[in-house]
C-alpha positions as CSV (number, residue, x, y, z in Angstrom):
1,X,33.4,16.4,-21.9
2,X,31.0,15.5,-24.6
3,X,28.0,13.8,-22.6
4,X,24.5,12.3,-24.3
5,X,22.3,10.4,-21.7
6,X,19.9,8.3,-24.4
7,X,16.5,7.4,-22.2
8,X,16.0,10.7,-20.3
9,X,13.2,8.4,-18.1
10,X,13.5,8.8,-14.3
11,X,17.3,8.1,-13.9
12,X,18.0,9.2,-16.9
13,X,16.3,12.4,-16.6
14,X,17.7,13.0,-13.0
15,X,21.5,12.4,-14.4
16,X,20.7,14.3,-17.3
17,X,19.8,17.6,-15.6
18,X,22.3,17.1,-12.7
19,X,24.9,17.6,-15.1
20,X,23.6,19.9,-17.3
21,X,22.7,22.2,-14.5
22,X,26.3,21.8,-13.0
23,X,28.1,23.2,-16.2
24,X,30.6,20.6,-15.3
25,X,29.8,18.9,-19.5
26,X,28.3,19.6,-22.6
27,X,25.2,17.3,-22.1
28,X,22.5,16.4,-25.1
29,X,20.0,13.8,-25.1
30,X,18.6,11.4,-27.3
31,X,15.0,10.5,-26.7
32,X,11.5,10.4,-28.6
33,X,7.9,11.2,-28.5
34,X,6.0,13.4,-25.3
35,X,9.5,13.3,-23.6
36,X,11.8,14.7,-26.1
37,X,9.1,17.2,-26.9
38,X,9.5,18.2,-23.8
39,X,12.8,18.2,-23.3
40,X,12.5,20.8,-26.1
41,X,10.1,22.9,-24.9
42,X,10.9,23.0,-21.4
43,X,14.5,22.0,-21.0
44,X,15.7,19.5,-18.1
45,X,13.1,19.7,-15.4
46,X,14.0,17.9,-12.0
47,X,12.1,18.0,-8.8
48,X,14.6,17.5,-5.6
49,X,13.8,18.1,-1.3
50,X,16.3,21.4,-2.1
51,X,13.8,22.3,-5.0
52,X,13.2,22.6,-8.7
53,X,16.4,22.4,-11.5
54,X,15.4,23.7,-14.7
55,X,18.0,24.0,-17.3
56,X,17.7,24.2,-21.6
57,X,18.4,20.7,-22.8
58,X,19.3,19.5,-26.3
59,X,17.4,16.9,-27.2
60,X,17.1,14.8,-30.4
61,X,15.2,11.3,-31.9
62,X,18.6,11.4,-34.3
63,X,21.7,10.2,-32.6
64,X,23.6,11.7,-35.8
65,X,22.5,15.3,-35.1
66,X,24.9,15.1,-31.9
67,X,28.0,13.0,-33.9
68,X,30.9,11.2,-31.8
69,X,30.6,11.8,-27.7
70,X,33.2,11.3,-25.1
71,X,30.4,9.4,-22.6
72,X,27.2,8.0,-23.7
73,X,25.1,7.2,-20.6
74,X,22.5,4.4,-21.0
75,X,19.5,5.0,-18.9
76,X,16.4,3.0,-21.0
77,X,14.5,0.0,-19.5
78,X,16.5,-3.0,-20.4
79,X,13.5,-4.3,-22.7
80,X,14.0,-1.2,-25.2
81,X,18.1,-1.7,-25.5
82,X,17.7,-3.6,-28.1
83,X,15.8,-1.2,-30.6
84,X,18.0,1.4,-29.1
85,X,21.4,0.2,-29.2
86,X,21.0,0.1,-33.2
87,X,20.6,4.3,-32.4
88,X,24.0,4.5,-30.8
89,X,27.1,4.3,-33.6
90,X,26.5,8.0,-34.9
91,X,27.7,8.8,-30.7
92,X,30.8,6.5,-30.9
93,X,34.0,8.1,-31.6
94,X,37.3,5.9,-31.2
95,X,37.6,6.5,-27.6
96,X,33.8,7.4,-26.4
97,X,33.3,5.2,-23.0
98,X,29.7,3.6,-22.6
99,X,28.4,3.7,-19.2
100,X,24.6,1.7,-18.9
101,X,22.6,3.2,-15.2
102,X,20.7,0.1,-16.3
103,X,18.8,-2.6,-13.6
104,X,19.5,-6.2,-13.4
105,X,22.2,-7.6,-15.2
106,X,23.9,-5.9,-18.3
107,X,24.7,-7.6,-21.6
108,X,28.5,-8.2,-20.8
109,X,28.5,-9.3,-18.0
110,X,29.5,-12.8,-18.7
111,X,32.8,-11.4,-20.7
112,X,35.6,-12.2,-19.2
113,X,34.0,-15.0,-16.8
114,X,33.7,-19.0,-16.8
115,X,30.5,-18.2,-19.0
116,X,32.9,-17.8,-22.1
117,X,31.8,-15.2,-25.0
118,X,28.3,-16.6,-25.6
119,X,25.9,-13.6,-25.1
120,X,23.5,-13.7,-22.2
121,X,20.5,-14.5,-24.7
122,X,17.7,-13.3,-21.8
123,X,19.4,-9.9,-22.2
124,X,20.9,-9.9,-25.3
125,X,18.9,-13.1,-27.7
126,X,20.6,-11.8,-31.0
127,X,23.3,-10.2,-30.1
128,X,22.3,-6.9,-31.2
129,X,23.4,-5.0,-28.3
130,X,26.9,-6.8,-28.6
131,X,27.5,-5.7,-31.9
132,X,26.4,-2.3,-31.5
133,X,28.4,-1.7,-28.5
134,X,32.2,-3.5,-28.3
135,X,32.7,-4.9,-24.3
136,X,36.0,-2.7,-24.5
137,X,34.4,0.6,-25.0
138,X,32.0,-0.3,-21.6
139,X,32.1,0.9,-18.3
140,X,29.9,-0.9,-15.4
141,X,27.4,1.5,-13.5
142,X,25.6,1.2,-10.5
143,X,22.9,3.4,-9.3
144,X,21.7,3.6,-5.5
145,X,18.7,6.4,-6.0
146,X,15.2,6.1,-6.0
147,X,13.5,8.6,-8.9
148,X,10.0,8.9,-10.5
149,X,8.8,10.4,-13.8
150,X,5.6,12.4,-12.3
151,X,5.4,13.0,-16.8
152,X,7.4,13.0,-19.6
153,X,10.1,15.2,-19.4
154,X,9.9,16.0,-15.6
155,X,11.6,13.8,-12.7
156,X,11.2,13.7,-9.2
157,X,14.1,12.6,-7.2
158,X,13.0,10.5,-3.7
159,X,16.2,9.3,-2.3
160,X,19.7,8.2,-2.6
161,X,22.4,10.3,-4.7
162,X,24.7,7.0,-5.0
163,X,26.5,6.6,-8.2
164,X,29.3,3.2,-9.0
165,X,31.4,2.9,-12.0
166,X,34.3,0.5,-12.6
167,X,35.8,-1.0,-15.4
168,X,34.2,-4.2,-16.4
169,X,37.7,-6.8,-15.9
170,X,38.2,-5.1,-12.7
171,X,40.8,-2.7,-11.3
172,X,40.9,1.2,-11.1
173,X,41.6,2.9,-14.4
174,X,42.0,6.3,-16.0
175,X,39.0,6.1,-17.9
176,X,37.0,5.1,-14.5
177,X,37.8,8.1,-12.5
178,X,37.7,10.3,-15.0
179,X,33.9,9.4,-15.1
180,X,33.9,9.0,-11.6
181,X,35.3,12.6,-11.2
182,X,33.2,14.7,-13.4
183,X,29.9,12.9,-11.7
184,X,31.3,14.2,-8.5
185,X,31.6,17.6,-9.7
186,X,27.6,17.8,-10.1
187,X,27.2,16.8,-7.4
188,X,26.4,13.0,-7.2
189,X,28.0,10.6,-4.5
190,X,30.2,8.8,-7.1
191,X,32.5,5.7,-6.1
192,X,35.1,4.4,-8.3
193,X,34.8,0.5,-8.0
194,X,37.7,-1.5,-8.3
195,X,34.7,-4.7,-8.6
196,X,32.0,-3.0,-10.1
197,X,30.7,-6.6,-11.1
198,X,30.1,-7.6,-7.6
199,X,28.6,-4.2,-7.4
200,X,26.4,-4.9,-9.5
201,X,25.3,-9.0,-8.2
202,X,24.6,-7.2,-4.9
203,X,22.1,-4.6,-5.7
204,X,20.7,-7.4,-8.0
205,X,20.9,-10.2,-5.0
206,X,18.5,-7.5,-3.4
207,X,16.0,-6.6,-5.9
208,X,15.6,-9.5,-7.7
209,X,12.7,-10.8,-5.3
210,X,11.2,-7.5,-4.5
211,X,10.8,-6.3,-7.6
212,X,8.7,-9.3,-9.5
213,X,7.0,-10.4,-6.0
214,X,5.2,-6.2,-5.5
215,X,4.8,-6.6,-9.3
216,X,2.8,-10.1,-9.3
217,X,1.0,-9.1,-6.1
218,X,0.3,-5.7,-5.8
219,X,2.3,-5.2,-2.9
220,X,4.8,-2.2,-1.3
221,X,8.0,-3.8,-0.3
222,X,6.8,-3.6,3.5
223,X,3.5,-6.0,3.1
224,X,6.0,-8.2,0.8
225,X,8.4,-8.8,4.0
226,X,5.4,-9.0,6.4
227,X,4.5,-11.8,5.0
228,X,6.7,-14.7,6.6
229,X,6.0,-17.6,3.7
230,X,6.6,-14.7,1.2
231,X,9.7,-13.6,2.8
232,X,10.6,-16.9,3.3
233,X,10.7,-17.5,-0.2
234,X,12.4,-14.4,-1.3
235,X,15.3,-15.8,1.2
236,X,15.4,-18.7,-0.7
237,X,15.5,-17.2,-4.2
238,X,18.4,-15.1,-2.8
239,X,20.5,-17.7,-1.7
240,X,20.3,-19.3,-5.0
241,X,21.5,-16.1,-6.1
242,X,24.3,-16.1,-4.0
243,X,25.4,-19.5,-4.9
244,X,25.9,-18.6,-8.4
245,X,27.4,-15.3,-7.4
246,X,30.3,-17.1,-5.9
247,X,30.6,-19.4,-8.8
248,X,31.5,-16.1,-10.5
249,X,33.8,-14.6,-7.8
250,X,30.9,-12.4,-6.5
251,X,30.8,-13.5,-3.0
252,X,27.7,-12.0,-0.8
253,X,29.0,-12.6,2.9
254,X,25.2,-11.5,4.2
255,X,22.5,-13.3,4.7
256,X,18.8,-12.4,3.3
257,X,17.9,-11.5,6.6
258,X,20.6,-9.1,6.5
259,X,19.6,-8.0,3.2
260,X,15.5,-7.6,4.8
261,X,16.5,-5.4,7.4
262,X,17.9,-2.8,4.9
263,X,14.9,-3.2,3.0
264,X,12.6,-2.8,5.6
265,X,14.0,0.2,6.6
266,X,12.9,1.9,3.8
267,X,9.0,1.6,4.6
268,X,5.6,1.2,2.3
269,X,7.7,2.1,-1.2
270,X,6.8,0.9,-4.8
271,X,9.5,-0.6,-6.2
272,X,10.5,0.4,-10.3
273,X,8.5,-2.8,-11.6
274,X,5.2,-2.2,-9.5
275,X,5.3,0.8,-10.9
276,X,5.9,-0.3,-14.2
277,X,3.2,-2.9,-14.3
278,X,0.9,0.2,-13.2
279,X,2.1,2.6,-15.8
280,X,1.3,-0.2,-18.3
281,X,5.0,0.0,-19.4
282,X,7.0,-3.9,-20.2
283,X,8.5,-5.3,-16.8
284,X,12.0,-5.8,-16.7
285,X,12.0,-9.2,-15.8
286,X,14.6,-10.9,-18.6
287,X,17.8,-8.9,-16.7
288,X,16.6,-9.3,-13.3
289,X,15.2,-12.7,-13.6
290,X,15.5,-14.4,-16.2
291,X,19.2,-13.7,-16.5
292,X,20.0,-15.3,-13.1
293,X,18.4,-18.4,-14.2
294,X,20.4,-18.5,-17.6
295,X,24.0,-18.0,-15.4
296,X,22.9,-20.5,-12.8
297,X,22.0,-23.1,-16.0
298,X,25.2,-22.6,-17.2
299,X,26.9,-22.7,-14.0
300,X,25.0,-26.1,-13.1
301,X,23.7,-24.3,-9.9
302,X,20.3,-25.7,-9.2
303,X,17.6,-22.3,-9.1
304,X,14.1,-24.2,-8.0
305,X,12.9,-21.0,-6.2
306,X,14.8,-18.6,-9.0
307,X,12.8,-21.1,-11.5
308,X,9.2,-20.6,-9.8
309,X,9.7,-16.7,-9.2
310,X,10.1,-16.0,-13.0
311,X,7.3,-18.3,-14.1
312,X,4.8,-16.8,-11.5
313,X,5.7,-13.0,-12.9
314,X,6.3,-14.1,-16.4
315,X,2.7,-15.2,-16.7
316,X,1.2,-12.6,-14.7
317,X,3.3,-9.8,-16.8
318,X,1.8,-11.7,-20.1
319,X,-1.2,-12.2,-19.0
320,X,-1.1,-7.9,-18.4
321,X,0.5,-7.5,-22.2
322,X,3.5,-6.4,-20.2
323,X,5.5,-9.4,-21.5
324,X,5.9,-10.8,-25.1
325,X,4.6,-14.3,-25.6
């Protein structure tokens, strides 16, 4: 298979040289500035607890260098899909899938739901990504794995090896574990989902808090959950989630206690948007956030808590210049 991973960041980069060291696909990249110049000079470069991969990459800024793939895997920050799904027509043969390791939730995920065919506008305001990317040609991803960039071009994986894909409607098909199959082969834990969209409402139902909360305050995830109001209030934002999950046939049967315990166990780590805000680099708060409050408007569920959390990290990322106005 024909594979081109566009954002070679910290997932990206980690799937990216996974496969390309595996000789299971053809893999290229598309990318830009320090990172593709390194890509270039230096190949795929992944730090792992078994040790270094380094493997020759191609890597290109022009998507029409590489013409039609079989799988394009989308691995950018969700505020840069925009400007980057205009890149992706030269990749998209009649029958090249589209597979987004992306956080929070993607731009079709209302398709096919009681939200109709409107676009999501917190993820997807002009419908660029729509139109540059048909639902039909999607597959939904999940990632479980924690990676860093320690600088452009080189990746240090800290945990996890988890990968989900499933078709968007539901159900098990071809296409799916085909994908599923060659992620496999290089070695990842891959799942074929036969709900990936419940897959994906429960890794969001779990981030969603952590993420803005260590990002407005400074806090690892432990001192977040220390903090009994704080935690308190995460519960609260998460059970709003999980009230509009089941108005979409996402049903969470844990509680956010549940959910805290799992967290916990993971000790003193930064989550993706702490480091973010540190790096200087635009929060991802639209498709973690701000997209839970559009579905639960639209849904009529009420999302007081949901409604405070965005504000408090909206302003804080703006105030930062993390955040347009």
């Amino acid at each position: 298979m024909k594979v081109c991973v566009v954002g070679a960041g910290a997932v990206g980069g980690w799937i990216g040289a996974r496969l390309a060291a595996s000789g299971v696909a053809e893999v290229s990249a598309v990318a830009r500035g320090a990172t593709l110049r390194s890509l270039r000079t230096a190949g795929w470069r992944l730090q792992t607890a078994d040790g270094p991969v380094a493997t020759p990459a191609r890597a290109t800024a022009d998507a029409a260098e590489l013409g039609a793939q079989d799988l394009v895997l989308l691995a950018v920050k969700a505020p840069a899909l925009a400007s980057v799904a205009q890149l992706l027509p030269p990749l998209l043969g009649s029958d090249t899938v589209v597979l987004p390791f992306m956080n929070g939730v993607p731009w079709w995920f209302g398709h096919g739901t009681k939200l109709g065919q409107e676009p999501l506008r917190s993820v997807d305001p002009d419908g660029v990504v729509a139109a540059a990317v048909d639902t039909d040609r999607v597959l939904g991803g999940v990632v479980h794995a924690s990676c860093t960039v320690l600088e452009p071009g080189l990746v240090r994986h800290v945990m996890g090896n988890g990968l989900i894909v499933g078709e968007p409607a539901g159900g098990v098909s071809a296409r799916a574990e085909k994908v599923g199959a060659l992620l496999a082969a290089a070695g990842f834990d891959a799942v074929v989902s036969p709900d990936v969209r419940y897959d994906i409402w429960y890794k969001l139902w779990g981030n969603m808090t952590m993420n803005p909360i260590s990002a407005l305050t400074g806090a690892t995830a432990d001192r977040v959950l220390a903090d009994p109001l704080v935690r308190e209030f995460c519960s609260a934002a998460m059970r709003e989630a999980a009230a509009i999950g089941r108005e979409l046939g996402c049903d969470i049967t844990e509680t956010p206690e549940d959910r805290h315990l799992v967290t916990a166990r993971l000790g003193a780590f930064k989550t993706s948007m702490l480091q973010d805000v540190e790096a200087g680099r635009p929060v991802e708060l639209d498709a973690l956030v701000g997209a839970v409050r559009e579905i639960g408007g639209r849904l009529g569920v009420p999302t007081p808590s949901i409604d405070a959390l965005l504000g408090l990290s909206r302003l804080a990322a703006r105030v930062r210049g993390l955040y347009p106005a």
